[in-house]
Structure formats: C-alpha cells, structure tokens
C-alpha positions as a printed Julia matrix, in Angstrom:
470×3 Matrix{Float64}:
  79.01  251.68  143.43
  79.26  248.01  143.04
  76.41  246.03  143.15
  75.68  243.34  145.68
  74.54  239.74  145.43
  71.54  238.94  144.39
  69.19  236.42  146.12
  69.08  233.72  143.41
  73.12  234.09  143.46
  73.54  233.4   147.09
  71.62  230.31  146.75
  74.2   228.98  144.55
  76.55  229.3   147.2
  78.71  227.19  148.69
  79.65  226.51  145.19
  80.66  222.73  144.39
  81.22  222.42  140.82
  82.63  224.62  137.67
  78.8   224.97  136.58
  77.6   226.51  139.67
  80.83  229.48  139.54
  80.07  229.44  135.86
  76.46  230.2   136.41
  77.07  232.65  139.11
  79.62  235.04  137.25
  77.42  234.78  134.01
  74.46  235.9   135.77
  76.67  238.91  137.59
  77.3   239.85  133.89
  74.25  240.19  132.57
  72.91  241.88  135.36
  75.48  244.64  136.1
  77.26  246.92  134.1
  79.49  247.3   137.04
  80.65  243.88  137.86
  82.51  244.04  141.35
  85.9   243.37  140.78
  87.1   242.25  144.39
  84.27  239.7   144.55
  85.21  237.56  141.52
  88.77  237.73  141.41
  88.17  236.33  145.14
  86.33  233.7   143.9
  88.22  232.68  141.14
  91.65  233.56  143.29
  90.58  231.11  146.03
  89.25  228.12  143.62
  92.75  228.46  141.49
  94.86  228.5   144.7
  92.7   225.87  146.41
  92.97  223.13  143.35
  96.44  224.02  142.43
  98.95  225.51  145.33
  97.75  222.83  147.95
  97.08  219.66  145.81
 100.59  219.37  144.41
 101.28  216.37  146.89
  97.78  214.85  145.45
  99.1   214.72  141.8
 100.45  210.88  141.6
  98.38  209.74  144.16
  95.36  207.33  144.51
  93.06  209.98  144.67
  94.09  212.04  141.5
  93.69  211.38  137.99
  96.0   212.03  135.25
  95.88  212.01  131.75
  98.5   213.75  128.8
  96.73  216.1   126.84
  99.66  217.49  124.35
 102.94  218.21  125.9
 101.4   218.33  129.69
  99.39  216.21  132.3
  95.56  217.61  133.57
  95.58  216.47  136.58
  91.76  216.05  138.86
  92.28  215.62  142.48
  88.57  215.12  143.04
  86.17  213.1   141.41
  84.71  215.15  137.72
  84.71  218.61  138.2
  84.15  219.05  141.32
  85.99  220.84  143.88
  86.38  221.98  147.77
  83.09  223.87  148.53
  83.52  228.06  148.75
  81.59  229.25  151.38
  80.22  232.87  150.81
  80.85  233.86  154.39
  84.57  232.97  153.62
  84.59  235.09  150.62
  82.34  237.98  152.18
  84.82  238.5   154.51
  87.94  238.52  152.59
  85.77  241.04  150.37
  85.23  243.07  153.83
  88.77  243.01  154.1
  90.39  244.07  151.19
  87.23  246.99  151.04
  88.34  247.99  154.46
  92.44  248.67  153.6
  90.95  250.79  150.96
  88.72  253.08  152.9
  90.52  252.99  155.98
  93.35  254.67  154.35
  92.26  257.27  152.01
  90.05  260.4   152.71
  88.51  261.88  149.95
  87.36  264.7   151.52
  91.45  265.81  151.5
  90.49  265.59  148.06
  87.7   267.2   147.74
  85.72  264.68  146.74
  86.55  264.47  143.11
  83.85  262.86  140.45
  86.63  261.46  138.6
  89.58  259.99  140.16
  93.03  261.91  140.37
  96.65  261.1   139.7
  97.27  261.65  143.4
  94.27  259.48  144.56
  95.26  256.47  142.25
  99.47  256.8   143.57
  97.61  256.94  147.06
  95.9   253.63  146.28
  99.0   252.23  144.75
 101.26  253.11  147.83
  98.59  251.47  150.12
  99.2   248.12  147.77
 102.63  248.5   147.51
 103.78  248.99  150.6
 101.39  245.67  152.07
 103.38  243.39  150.01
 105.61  241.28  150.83
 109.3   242.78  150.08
 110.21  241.04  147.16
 109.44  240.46  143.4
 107.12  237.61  142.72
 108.08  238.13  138.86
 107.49  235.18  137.52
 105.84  233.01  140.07
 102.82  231.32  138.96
  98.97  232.02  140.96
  99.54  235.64  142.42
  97.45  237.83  140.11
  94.48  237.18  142.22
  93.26  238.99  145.04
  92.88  236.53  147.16
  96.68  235.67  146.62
  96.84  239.32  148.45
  94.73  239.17  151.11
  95.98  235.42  152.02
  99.53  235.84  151.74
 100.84  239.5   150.71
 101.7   238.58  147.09
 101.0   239.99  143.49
 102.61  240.41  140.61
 102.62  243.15  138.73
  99.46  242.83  136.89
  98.06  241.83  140.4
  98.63  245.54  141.65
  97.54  246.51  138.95
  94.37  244.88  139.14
  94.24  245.89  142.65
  94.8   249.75  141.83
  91.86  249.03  139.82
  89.32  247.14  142.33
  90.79  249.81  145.13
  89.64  253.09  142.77
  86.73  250.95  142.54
  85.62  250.37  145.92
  86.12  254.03  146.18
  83.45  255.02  143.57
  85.57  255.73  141.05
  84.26  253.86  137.83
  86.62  256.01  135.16
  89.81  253.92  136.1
  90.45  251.18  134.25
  93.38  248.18  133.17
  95.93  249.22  130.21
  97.03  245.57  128.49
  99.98  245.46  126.57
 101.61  241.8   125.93
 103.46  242.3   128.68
 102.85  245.2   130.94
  99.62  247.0   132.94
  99.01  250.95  133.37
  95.67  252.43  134.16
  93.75  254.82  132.31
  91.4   257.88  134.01
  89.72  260.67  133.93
  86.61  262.16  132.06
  87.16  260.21  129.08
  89.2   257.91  130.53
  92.1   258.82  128.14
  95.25  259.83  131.08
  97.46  257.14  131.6
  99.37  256.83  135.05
 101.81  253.91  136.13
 100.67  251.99  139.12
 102.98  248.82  139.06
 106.87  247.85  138.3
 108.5   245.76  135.56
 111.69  244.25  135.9
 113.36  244.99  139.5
 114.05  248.51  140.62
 111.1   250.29  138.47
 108.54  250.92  141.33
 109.4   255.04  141.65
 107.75  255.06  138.48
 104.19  254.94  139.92
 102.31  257.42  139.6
 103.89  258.86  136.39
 102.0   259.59  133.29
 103.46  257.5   130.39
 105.55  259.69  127.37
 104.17  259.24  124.33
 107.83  259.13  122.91
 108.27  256.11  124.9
 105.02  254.35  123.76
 106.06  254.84  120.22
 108.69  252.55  119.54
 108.23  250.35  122.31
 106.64  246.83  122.55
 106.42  246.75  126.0
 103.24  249.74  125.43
 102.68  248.1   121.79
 103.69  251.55  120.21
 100.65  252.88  122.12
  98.11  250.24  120.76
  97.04  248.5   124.34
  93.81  246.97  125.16
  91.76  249.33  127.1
  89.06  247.44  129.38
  85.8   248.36  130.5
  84.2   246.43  134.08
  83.44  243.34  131.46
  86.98  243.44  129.56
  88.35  243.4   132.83
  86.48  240.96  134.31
  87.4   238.88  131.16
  91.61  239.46  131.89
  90.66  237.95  135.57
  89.56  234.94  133.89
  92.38  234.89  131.47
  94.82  235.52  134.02
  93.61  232.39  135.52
  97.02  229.37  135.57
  95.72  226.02  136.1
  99.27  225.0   136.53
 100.11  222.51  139.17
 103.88  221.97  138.38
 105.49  222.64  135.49
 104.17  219.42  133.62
 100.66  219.04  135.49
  97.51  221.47  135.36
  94.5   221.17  137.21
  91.75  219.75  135.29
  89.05  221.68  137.13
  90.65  225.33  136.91
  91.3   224.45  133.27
  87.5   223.91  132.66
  86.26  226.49  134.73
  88.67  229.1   132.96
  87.44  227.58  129.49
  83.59  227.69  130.25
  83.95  231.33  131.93
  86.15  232.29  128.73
  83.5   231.17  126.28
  80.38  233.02  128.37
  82.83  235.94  127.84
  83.23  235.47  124.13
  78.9   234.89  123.75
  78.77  237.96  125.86
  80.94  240.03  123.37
  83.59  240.53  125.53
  86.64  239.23  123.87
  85.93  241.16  120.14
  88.82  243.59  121.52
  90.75  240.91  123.65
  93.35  239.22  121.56
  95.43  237.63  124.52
  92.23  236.23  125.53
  90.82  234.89  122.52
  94.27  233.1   122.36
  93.96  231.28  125.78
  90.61  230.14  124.63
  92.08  228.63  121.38
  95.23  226.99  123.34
  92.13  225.87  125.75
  90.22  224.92  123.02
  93.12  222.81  121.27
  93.62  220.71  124.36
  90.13  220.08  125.12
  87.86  220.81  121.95
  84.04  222.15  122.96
  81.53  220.17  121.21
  79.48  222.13  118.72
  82.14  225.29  119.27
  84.77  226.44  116.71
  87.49  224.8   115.81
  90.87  226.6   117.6
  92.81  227.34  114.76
  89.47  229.75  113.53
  89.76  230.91  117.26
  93.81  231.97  116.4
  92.43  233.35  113.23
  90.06  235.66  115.03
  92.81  236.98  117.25
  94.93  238.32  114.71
  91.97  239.64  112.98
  91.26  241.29  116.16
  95.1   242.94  116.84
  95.14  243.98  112.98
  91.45  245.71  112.94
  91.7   247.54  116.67
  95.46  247.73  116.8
  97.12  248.14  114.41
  98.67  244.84  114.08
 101.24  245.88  117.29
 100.84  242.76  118.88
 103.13  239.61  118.79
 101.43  237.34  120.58
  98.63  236.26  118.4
 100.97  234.84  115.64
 103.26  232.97  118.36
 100.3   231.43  120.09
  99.39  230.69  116.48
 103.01  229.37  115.26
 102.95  227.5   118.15
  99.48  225.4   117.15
 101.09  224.92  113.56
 104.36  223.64  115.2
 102.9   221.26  117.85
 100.66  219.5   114.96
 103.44  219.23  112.44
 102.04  222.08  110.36
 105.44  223.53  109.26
 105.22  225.83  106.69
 102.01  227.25  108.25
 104.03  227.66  111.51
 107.19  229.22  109.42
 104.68  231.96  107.93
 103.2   232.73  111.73
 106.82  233.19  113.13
 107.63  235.36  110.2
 104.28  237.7   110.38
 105.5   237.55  114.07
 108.92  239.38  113.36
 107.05  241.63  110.77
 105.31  243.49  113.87
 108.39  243.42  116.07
 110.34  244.99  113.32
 108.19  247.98  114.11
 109.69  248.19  117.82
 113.26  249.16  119.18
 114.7   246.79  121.64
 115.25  247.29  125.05
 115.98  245.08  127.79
 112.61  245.61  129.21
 111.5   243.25  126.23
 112.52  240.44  127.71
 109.7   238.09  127.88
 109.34  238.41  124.1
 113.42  238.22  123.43
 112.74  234.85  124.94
 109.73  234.23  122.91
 111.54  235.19  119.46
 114.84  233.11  120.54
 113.37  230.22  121.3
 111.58  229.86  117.76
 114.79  230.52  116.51
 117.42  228.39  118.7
 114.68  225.68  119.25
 112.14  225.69  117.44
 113.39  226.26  113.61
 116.05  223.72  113.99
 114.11  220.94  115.1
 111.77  221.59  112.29
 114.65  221.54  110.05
 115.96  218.25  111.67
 112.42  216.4   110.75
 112.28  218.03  107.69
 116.06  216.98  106.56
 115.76  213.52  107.84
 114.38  210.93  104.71
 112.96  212.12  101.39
 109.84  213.57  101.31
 108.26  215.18   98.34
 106.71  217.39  100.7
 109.62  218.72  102.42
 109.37  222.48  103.49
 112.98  222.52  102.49
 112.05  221.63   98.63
 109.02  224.61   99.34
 110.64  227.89   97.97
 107.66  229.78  100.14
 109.69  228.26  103.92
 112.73  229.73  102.57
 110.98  233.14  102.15
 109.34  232.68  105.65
 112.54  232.04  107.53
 114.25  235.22  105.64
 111.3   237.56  107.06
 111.83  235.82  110.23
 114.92  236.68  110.58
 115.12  240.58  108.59
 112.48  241.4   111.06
 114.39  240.12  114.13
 117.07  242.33  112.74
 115.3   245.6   111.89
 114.33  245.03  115.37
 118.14  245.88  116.97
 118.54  248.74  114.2
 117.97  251.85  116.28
 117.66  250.26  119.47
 120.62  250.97  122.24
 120.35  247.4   123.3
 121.47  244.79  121.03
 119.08  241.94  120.27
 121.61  239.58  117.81
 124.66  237.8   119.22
 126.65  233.87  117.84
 124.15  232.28  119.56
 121.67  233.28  117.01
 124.34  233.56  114.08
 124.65  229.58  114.36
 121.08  228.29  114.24
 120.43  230.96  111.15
 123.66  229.5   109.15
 122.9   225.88  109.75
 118.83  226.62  109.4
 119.78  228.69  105.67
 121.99  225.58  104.33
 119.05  223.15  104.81
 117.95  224.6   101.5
 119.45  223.82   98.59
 120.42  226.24   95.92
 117.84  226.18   93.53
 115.28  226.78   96.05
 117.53  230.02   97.45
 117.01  231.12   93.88
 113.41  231.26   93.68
 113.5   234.07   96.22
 113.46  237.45   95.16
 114.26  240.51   97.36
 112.9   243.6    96.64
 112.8   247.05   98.11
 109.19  248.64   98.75
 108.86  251.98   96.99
 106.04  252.62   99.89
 106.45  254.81  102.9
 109.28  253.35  104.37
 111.81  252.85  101.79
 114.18  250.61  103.86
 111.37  248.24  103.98
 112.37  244.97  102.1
 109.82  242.76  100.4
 110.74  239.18  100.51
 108.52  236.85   98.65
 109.2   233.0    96.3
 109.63  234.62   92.72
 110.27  231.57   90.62
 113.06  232.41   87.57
 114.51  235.32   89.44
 117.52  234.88   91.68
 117.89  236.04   95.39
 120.72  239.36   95.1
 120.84  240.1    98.24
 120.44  238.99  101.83
C-alpha cells in the first residue's frame, strides 16, 4: 500500500516556494519504494494549473515579469519563485476523493481477491475513468495529464487515463501495473512479471473500444506508435519521473511560467541524481531543452544531456526512438549549428525508416515535415545568402545528411498502406538538392550494404567517386 506522509513532510506544508515541493518529493523518494502516485501528481497538477491556467490575464501586467529566453517569454506572476501557498488539507482531500471513486466502485472480492491485478480489474478501472470524463477529446490541449486536472474539472488526455489506470490499480494494492511509454502513446503492463500488456486509453478519435485489449505483437513490430515494441517500462520512480516530465509550464503559446519551469527542472535533476532517468530518454530530453534555456550552474552542459539520451534509446532500445535526435536537431538548428543539426535529422529518418506509416503517426509526420518544409529550407536560405567559406552547401558531408534524410523518410512509406510523400514535400527536396552545386553532388557515393538487409543503402561523402544513383 502507499505510504503516508511523514511528520517532517507535513511541516513543509503549505508549500510556498519550488524548494519546499522540491524538498518534499525528494524526500518521498528516498524514503519509499512505493511513491504514491495520486499524491504528487496532485501536487504538481494543482501548482501547474494554479501558475499557468489562471494567470494568463497576469502575463503583461504590472505584477508579472517577462523576459525572452530563446524563441519564448518566462513569464513570473509573483515575486522569485514563489507561488500561491498549497494547503495539505486541500490536497488531502482531493487525494480522499479520487481514492474514494476507486474503491467505491470495484469489489475485489467478485474477483477473488487476486495478488496480481487482472485484465478485467484494470478495464474495470479504466471504465470507471472513462466514463467520468467529460465527453470529448482533450487531444491536444495543454495541462490535463494531471490528476488534479481530473478531479477539478473532468479532463485528461490520454496519457492522463493512463496515469490514472495506473494510480487507480494502485490505490487498490496492486503494485505489478505499471506505465508503457512510447513517443507517443501509453499502455500498461501487469502481471507476475509484469510482462502482459493491456490498452487502457485512446489515440486519435474513435479508438476507446480498444481498452482492455492486449496489444499484437504483429502490430508492435513495425509500428512507431509502440516503437517496434521497444517502450519505456516504469517502475513507482520512472513513473513518478514521467509526472514531472509531463509537467507544461506553458502559459500561451509564446509565454511559460517561470516558476513551473524551475520547479519541473529542479524535480527533473533530483530524478536524474536519483538514477531515475538512465532508462528515460524523453525525459533526459526535457531536462536538456530545460537546461538550454536556463543553464544549472556547476551541471552539464545540454548538448552532453542530448548526447546521453540517444545513448540511452540506442543501449536499452534499440535505437527505436525518434525523439532524441529531433530534440537534438532542434538544439543544433536554434544555435546555428547546421551541419550538426543536418546529421541529427538524418540519424532521425534512419530509425523511422525502420517503421511503416500509418495515420496514427501523426504527431511525428508533423515532426519529420516540418524539418523538411521549414526547417531545411531556411537553413538553406542562410546558408545560400553571401559567400562563406564555411557554407554547409560547399560541405560534401550536408549533402550526404540531407540524402539520408530524405531515403529514410521514403523507406518509411515503402510497405506502409498509408502514404507518407506527396508535392508538398517533392518541392522543398528539389529546391533544397539544387542548393548544392555539382561538384559537391559528386563527392557522394551510394552504396548498397551487403549486411542483413540488402535494400539498405549506405550514403556517405566519398571524395573522387561520383553519386550513380539517387
């Protein structure tokens, strides 16, 4: 069962600053193995919501502060880092609450009082989240992953049932349940050695009858949505960790809240000097976006924290995930680090060429056409404008880069029923190729890997040897 409060934590309460919640859910980690899950996403749910959901009128006002920090405004509408005060009574009895839908509803004994929880048990939980919510799809709206978000208002998304599912089996006894990440999905996993899968959430519209089911491994294979079977499977602390990363200091969509972003930062770190993030890739690359914006004295540098990430998705999983070279591109690209950026984006495409498309892969669709409508071309605009010994497009290596870009994208559509290419991306990838002149196309060499897959193509700057093929 989940443990309660200790003395020395209920002094800290009501908590005032991003030190005293720090200090609390560090010392709940190191003194449980069973963190309870309804009590900090509370906590953190009501602090997010407070400082960002009902300040927007503050931003722009005498009593906030803004500054830019990159491409977006932190915004403090209090004085430091200090917030609205969280009374434990307040957040006991929202605890008391969500505990009591559980209970109320389900009888183990029907059961009979299983040591490990069932696929029927964890549908039953998921029906009694499902069918409290609010009837529509909160997709992607911004500060409903929390708890609180459900007990205030009726609201999750999909990785807030999820999470709910989760704290629910919890509540119940039932420690062997635990969060499936992919990039862009959640599932749980159960049992004895907690290796069943069950869905217990939608994606997209019109996918909720699928709770409950056990996912195919035919459909984890090829798919990025389950990262070809390669998700990150938490324990209590890994989960406690993808609270804290689910965390969105956002405001609007040009102001965050300077307070959430520093409490999410400081709680991410006390995960990472924990050891809870050496599994966590998604995590470790909030901490380095975090990190970029608003360096920690005497901490890493982010682009080491990027660095770690992919280590991370290449040791534990088998270099299925996306997201660590995007968040990574995307560092390169916002400090005018071109060619490193080109080579992220095209180790990017060299896991999604793994994966068949489907239209469930939409958030990443997005991700891929953006770099290549959007991102690519302005590069090539900078790059094209003046002369500049130092020009990717002189650099034989970008021109390699942007061809594994792309022959990834499309080894991505081959097989898939959905098609991924259209003229939209034809355009870009004709004007983005005749940026280069010819003697640099002719310092690329394509060649054909004699390894396991023999369609894969090896493209790599081969001075004295022309480019035969495309």
């Amino acid at each position: 069962m989940m443990a309660s409060l200790s003395e020395e934590e209920r002094k800290l309460f009501p908590l005032k600053t991003v030190s005293s919640v720090v200090t609390l859910i560090q010392s709940i980690l190191k003194r449980t193995n069973e963190p309870d899950l309804v009590f900090i996403s509370i906590v953190l749910g009501y602090i997010e919501n407070t400082l960002t959901c009902n300040h927007i009128q503050a931003v722009g006002t005498k009593s906030s502060i803004n500054f830019e920090v990159g491409e977006k405004f932190v915004s403090s509408t209090t004085k430091g880092c200090d917030f609205q005060e969280v009374e434990l009574n307040v957040i006991e009895a929202l605890c008391a609450k969500f505990k009591a839908i559980i209970k109320s509803s389900i009888d183990l004994t029907q059961y009979g009082c299983p040591t490990y929880a069932t696929r029927e048990i964890m549908k039953k939980v998921s029906d009694i989240i499902w069918n409290t919510l609010t009837r529509s799809y909160y997709k992607d709206r911004a500060h409903l992953q929390s708890l609180y978000s459900y007990l205030t208002g009726n609201k999750l998304d999909c990785y807030g049932v999820s999470l709910a599912v989760v704290a629910g089996c919890q509540v119940l006894g039932f420690n062997d349940v635990h969060l499936a990440l992919s990039e862009d999905h959640t599932w749980l996993m159960f049992g004895p050695d907690s290796k069943d899968t069950v869905e217990v959430t939608w994606h997209g519209k019109g996918n909720e009858d699928k709770r409950g089911l056990k996912i195919d491994s035919g459909i984890q294979a090829k798919s990025w949505l389950y990262v070809a079977g390669n998700p990150v499977v938490c324990s209590r602390y890994t989960e406690v960790a993808a609270i804290v990363s689910s965390i969105n200091p956002s405001i609007s969509a040009t102001t965050d809240s300077l307070e959430v972003t520093s409490l999410q930062q400081s709680l991410l770190w006390v995960l990472n000097d924990m050891g809870h993030l050496t599994h966590y890739p998604m995590a470790l690359g909030n901490l380095a976006d975090l990190e970029e914006l608003n360096p920690t004295p005497g901490r890493q540098h982010c682009n080491h924290i990027f660095n770690e990430a992919i280590e991370v998705a290449r040791r534990f999983y088998g270099n299925c995930h996306v997201y660590p070279y995007t968040y990574q591109g995307g560092y390169f690209y916002r400090n005018r680090m071109y060619k490193e950026a080109l080579e992220s984006w095209a180790n990017a495409a060299d896991v999604i060429r793994s994966y068949n498309y489907s239209r469930e892969d939409e958030e990443i669709y997005k991700e891929f056409l953006e770099i290549a409508n959007e991102l690519i071309p302005f590069v090539m605009k900078v790059e094209g404008s003046g002369i500049s010994a130092r020009s990717i497009l002189k650099d034989s290596e970008c021109f390699a880069h942007l061809l594994r870009f792309y022959d990834g994208i499309c080894q991505w559509e081959e097989g898939s029923t959905t098609p991924v290419l259209h003229i939209g991306w034809a355009k870009p990838l004709v004007n983005t190729i005749s940026k280069f002149d010819a003697q640099v196309r002719s310092h690329v060499a394509i060649s054909c890997s004699q390894m396991m897959n023999h369609d894969t193509e090896e493209i790599k700057p081969s001075p004295g040897k022309s480019m035969h093929s495309i």
